[in-house]
N, C-alpha and C positions, 0 to 999 in steps of 0.2 A: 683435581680437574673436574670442569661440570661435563659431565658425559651428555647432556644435554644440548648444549653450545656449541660442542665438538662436534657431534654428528649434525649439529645446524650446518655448520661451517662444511662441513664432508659433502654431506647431500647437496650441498650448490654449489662445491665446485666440481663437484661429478655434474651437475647437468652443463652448470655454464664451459665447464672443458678451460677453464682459469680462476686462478687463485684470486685475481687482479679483480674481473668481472663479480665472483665472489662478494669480496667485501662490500665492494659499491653495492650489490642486491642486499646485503646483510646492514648497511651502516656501519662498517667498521672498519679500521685499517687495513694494510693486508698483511700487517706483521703479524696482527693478532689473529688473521685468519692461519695463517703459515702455524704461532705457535700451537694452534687448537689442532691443525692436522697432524702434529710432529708426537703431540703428546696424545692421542687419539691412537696413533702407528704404534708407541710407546704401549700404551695402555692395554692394546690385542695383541702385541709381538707378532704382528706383522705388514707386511708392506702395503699399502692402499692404492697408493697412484702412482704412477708415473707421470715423469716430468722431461718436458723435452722442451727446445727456445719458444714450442710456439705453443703447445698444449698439454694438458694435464688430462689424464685419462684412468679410469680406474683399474687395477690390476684383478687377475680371479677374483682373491678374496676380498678386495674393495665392492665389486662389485656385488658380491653377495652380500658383505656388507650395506654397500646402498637400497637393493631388493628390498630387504628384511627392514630396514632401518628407517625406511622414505613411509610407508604408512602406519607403523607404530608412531613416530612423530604426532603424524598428521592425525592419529586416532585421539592421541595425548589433546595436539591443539584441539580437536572436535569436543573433546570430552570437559575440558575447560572452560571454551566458549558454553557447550549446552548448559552446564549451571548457572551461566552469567545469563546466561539466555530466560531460565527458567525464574532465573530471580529480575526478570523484567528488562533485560538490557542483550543487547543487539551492538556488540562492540568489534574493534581490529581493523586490520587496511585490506582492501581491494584493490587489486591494480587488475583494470576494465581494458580493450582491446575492442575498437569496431573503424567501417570505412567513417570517411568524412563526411555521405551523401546521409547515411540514416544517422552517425553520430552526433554532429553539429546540433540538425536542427531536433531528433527526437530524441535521443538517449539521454544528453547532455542532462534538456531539464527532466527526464526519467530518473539520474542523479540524485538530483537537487531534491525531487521530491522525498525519493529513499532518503536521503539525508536528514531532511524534515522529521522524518518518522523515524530514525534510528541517527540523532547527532552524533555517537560519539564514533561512529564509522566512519573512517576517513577514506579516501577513493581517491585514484591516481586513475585517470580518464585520458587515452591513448588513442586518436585520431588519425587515422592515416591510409592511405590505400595502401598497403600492400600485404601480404601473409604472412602470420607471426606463428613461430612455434611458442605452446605456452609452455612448455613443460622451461625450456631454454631460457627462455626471455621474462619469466615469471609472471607470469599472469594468471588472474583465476580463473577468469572468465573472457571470451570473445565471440563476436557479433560476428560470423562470417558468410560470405555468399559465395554458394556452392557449398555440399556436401563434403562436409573434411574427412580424408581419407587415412586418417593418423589412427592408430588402434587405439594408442592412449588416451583418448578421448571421448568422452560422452556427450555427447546431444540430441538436442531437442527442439524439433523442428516450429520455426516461425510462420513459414508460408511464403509463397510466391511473389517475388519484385514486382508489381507489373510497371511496365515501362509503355507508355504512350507515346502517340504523334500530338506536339501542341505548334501552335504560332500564335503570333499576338494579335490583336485586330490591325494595326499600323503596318504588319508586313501582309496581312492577307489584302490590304487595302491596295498595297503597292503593284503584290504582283498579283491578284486575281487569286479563286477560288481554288481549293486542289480538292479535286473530286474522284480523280485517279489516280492509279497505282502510276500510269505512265506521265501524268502530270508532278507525282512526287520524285519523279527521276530525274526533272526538269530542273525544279527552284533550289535556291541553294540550303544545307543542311550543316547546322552545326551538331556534333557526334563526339562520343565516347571512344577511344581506340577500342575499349575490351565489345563494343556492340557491334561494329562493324564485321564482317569476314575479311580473310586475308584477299579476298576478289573485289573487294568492298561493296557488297551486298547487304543487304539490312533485312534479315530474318522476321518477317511477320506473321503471324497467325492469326489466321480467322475461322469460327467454327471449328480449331481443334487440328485445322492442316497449315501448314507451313509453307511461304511464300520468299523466296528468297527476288527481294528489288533491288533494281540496278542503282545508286545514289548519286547523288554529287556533292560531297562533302567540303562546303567552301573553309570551315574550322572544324579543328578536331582539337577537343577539350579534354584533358584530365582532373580538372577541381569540380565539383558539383557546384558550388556559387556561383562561379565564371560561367559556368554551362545554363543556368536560371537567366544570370544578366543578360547574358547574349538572347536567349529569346525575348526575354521581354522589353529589352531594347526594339527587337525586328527586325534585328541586324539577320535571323534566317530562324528559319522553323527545325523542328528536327524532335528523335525521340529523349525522351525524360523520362526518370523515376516520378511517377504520380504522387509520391512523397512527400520531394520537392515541391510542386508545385500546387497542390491542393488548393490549397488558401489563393491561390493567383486564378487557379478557373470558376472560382466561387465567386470573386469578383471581377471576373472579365477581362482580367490584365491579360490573359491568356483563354484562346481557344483550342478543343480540339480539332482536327484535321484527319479525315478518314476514320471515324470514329467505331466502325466496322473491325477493324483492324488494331492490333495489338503488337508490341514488338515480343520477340520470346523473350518469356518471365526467367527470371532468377531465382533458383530455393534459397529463404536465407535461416540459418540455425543460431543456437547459443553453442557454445563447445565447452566445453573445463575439461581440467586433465583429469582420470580415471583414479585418481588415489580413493581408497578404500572408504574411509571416512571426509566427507564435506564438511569442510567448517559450518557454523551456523550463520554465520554472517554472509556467506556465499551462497547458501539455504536461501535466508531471508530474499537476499536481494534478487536470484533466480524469481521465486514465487513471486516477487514482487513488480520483476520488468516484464518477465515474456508475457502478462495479459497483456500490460500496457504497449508492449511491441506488437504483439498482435492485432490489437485494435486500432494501428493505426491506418489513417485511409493512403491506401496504396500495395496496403500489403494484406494477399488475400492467403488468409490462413486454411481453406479449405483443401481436402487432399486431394482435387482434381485441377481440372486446368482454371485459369483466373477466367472470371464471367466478361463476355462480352457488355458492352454498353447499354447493349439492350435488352439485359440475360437481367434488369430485374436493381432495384436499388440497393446499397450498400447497408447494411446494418449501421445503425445509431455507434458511434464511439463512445466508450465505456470511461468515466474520470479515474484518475489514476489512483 
């Protein structure tokens, strides 16, 4: 038996809670994940998991088993990579985890770059709104907004979303200038469900106090693309990640509107699961994104509130 292989196969299917989900994370049957657990059980004399039609759970001594077992691995893997490391090579897989609004358009070629500089790391890039457990779902690394409240995790803060008012010059043409809070309650607003209140309100801050305005939400978006088109269509004006749209008020496809006023920011972090030892390859690519995530324009890495418009220019962007 590779006592090795076996407890690969143990420790995921104690996280994933299936033998099935297992294999799939491992590449490999689930017969062969089955024989590894059976002769594993064999090999300690005694029972690991329990098995029931819908899940597999570990027993006491599984569980101590998986404690003890899940960062010697991981020290094993760390210890491997660092020689391959030391003898010049930066190797293994990544599987990455971020939304679609910073993924798409900044992380993706943050990637590519890391790729450039480390080819033989291969990277599985996970796009999507919603909230991933990594320990579960296997990931090393994820891009999340909001403070993750998971103990097993470590992170390391990005800096604040900020989120502005834009419209494009063709709808400010249509409907005239918005120079007030109670003119913004007027035109119509394309919106994010997660920005809105459940009163549907639109939280602004200016100088550091918080305004809660009445809206008119003529669309409400969940894709970040679809949310860019629509303003610069001028189909309506509304708040955006600055992110998104940098490049569009640099060239005037977009204006801001109320430019006093900000919508409340987002903290956004990197998170990995807490195992003892860090691979090197998950080293590497940490060191290597959060400048480049930090630097970008929209997201203000300072530990106070994000500067008003008139609180002073943005520092120069750093190449990656």
């Amino acid at each position: 038996m590779d006592i090795s292989l076996a407890l690969r196969a143990f420790i995921r299917t104690v996280e994933r809670g299936s033998v099935t989900a297992a294999a799939r994370d491992l590449g490999v049957s689930q017969p062969a994940v089955t024989k590894h657990l059976r002769n594993l059980e064999r090999h300690v004399g005694a029972r690991l998991l329990e098995r029931s039609a819908r899940l597999v759970r570990a027993t006491p001594q599984g569980q101590a088993l998986y404690e003890a077992s899940r960062p010697a691995l991981a020290a094993i893997d760390a210890a491997v990579e660092g020689v391959r490391r030391d003898m010049g090579a930066v190797d293994g897989a990544l599987r990455l985890h971020a939304p679609t609004c910073i993924g798409a358009r900044h992380l993706h070629p943050i990637v590519m770059a890391f790729q450039r500089r480390h080819p033989q790391v291969t990277v599985d890039l996970v796009l999507e709104n919603r909230g991933v457990d990594l320990v579960y779902e296997n990931f090393d690394l994820a891009v999340k907004y909001g403070r993750p409240e998971d103990q097993n995790l470590i992170v390391r803060r990005l800096g604040l979303i900020r989120r502005i008012l834009v419209a494009s010059p063709d709808f400010l043409a249509r409907c005239g200038p918005v120079e007030t809070l109670e003119r913004l309650g007027e035109i119509d607003l394309v919106t994010t469900p997660r920005v809105l209140s459940q009163c549907e309100t639109l939280p602004l801050v200016r100088g550091g106090r918080t305004i809660d305005v009445m809206v008119r939400p003529r669309l409400r978006i969940n894709a970040a693309d679809a949310l860019a088109a629509t303003l610069l269509e001028g189909h309506a004006a509304g708040p955006v990640q600055e992110l998104l749209v940098s490049e569009h008020l640099r060239a005037g496809r977009l204006v801001r509107i109320l430019a006093d006023y900000e919508v409340k920011p987002t903290e956004a972090f990197i998170a990995y699961p807490s195992v003892r030892f860090m691979r090197p390859a998950v080293r590497a690519f940490t060191d290597f994104a959060i400048p480049a995530l930090r630097a970008i324009e929209g997201i203000w890495a300072g530990e106070e509130r994000a500067p008003a418009a008139d609180e002073g220019a943005r520092p120069a962007l750093q190449p990656l």
